[in-house]
N, C-alpha and C positions, 0 to 999 in steps of 0.2 A: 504493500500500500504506500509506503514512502518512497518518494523517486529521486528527492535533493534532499538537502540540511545546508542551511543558510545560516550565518551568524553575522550581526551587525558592527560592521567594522567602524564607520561614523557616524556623526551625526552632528546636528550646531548643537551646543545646549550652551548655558549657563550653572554655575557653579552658586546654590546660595548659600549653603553651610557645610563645610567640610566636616564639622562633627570632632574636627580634633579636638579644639578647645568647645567648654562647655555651655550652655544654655546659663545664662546667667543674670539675663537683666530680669527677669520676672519669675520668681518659682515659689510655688507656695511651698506651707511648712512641711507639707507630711510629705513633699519630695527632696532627696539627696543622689545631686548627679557631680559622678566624677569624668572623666575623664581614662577610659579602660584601652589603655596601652595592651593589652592582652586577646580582646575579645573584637574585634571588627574587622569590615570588610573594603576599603578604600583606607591611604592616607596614612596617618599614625596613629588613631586611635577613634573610637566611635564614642556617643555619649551614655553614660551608664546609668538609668534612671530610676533608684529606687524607691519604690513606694509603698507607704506603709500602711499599716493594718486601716490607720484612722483617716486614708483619704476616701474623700466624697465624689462621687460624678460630675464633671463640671470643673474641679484643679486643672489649672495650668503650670508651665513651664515655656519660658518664652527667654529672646533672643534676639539683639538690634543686629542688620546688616547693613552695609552702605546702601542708602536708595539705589534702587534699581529698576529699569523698565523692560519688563517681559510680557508686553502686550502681543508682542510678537510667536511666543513660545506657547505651545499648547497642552505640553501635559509638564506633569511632576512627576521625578520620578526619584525611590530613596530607597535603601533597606533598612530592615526593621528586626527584632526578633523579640517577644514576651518569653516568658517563664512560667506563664500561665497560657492557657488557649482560650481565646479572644474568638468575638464573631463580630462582622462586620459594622465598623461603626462604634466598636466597644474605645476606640481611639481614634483620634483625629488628627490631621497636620491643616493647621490657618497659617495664611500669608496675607500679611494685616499692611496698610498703609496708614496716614496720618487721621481717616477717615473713620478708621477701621478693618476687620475683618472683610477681605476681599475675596478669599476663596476660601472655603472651609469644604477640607476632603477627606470621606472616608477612607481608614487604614484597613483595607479588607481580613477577613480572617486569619487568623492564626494558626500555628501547629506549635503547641510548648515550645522552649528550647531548640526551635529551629529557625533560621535567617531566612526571610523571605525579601525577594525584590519586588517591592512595588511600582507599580505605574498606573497613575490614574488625570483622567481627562479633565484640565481646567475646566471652568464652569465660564467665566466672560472673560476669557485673555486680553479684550480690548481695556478695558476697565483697571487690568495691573502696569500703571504707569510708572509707578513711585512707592515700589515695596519698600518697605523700612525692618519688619520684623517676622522672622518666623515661628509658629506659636507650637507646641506639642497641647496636647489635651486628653484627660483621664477623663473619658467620656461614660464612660459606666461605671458601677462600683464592683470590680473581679477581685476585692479583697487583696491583701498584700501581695505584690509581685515586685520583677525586675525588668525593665524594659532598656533594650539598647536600640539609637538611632544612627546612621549614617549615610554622610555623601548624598544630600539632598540637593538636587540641584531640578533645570526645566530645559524641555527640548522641545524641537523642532522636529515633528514630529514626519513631512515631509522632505524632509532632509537626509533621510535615512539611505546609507549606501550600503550594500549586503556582498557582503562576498562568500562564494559557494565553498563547503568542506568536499577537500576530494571522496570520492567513494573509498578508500584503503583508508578512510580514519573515524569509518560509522559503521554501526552492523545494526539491524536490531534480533533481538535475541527472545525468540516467541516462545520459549518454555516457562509453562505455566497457565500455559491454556487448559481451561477446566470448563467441560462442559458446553453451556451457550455463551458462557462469560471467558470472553478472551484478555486476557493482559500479556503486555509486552513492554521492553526496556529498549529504547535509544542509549545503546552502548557506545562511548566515544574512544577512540584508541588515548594511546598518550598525546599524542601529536594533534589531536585532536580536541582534546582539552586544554593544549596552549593553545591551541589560536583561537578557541572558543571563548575559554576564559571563564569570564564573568560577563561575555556580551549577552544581547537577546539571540533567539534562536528564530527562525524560521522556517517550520517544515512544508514540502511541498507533496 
């Protein structure tokens, strides 16, 4: 059934928070984020956000960046990873100007303890002229957890130039098919996970 594997070599984007340094101009009390040289995914470090037993639905944690105009750019895109399992929505990323909240975007579901990359579609790109600040938000109450954020930046979404994995650095591998329910693994060689990386993937 699969006939290429593509993986996205560019694209324009904008860089808003590298996540090395921490969220720090607005954090309420029941959060404490360091700075985790250890655990992330771009950069030198991602941000480490714990939160404790007695936060409420509704905490922030927020961050000034030099104004910026990404009326141009149409999606966000960052990874993420809980310690808890989240469902859509249970966390939020706002990109606020002097106005206010300009784009408030769900953090789709979770998987405990696993990184996920997000990407999700601005709401009025014309509208983000003169970002100033990026906000995290404790959007539901999932009781005490750990949330790490990194490498949030916005692309261009048309911009995208793909280039093809040769056929000697993919297989898929259909064992495990049971039944009417079939599953199968895109298996990437070595060579094949350097040049894929960490891009997006595109199967055809």
């Amino acid at each position: 059934m699969i006939q290429d594997v593509y993986y996205r070599d560019k694209i324009t984007q904008k860089l808003l928070h590298n996540c090395n340094s921490v969220f720090d101009e607005s954090v309420d009390s029941d959060f404490a984020i360091t700075a985790d040289t250890e655990d992330y995914k771009t950069g030198s470090a991602s941000n480490k956000i714990v939160i404790s037993v007695n936060a409420t639905g509704g905490e922030t944690a927020s961050d000034t960046i030099t104004s910026v105009n990404i009326s141009k750019y149409d999606y966000i895109e960052f990874w993420i990873k809980s310690s808890v399992d989240t469902a859509d929505g249970n966390l939020k990323i706002h990109l606020v100007d002097a106005d206010g909240i300009q784009e408030s975007l769900n953090v789709p579901a979770l998987t405990a303890n696993v990184w996920k990359y997000c990407r999700k579609e601005l709401v009025a790109p014309y509208d983000n002229t003169a970002i100033t600040q990026v906000r995290f938000e404790y959007d539901s109450d999932l009781g005490a957890c750990v949330v790490h954020l990194d490498d949030i930046k916005v692309v261009k979404n048309d911009t995208a130039a793909w280039e093809k994995l040769a056929r000697n650095t993919w297989r898929v591998d259909k064992e495990g098919t049971q039944g009417v329910t079939s599953t199968a693994d895109l298996v990437l060689s070595d060579r094949g996970r350097a040049l894929a990386a960490y891009r997006l993937l595109k199967i055809v």
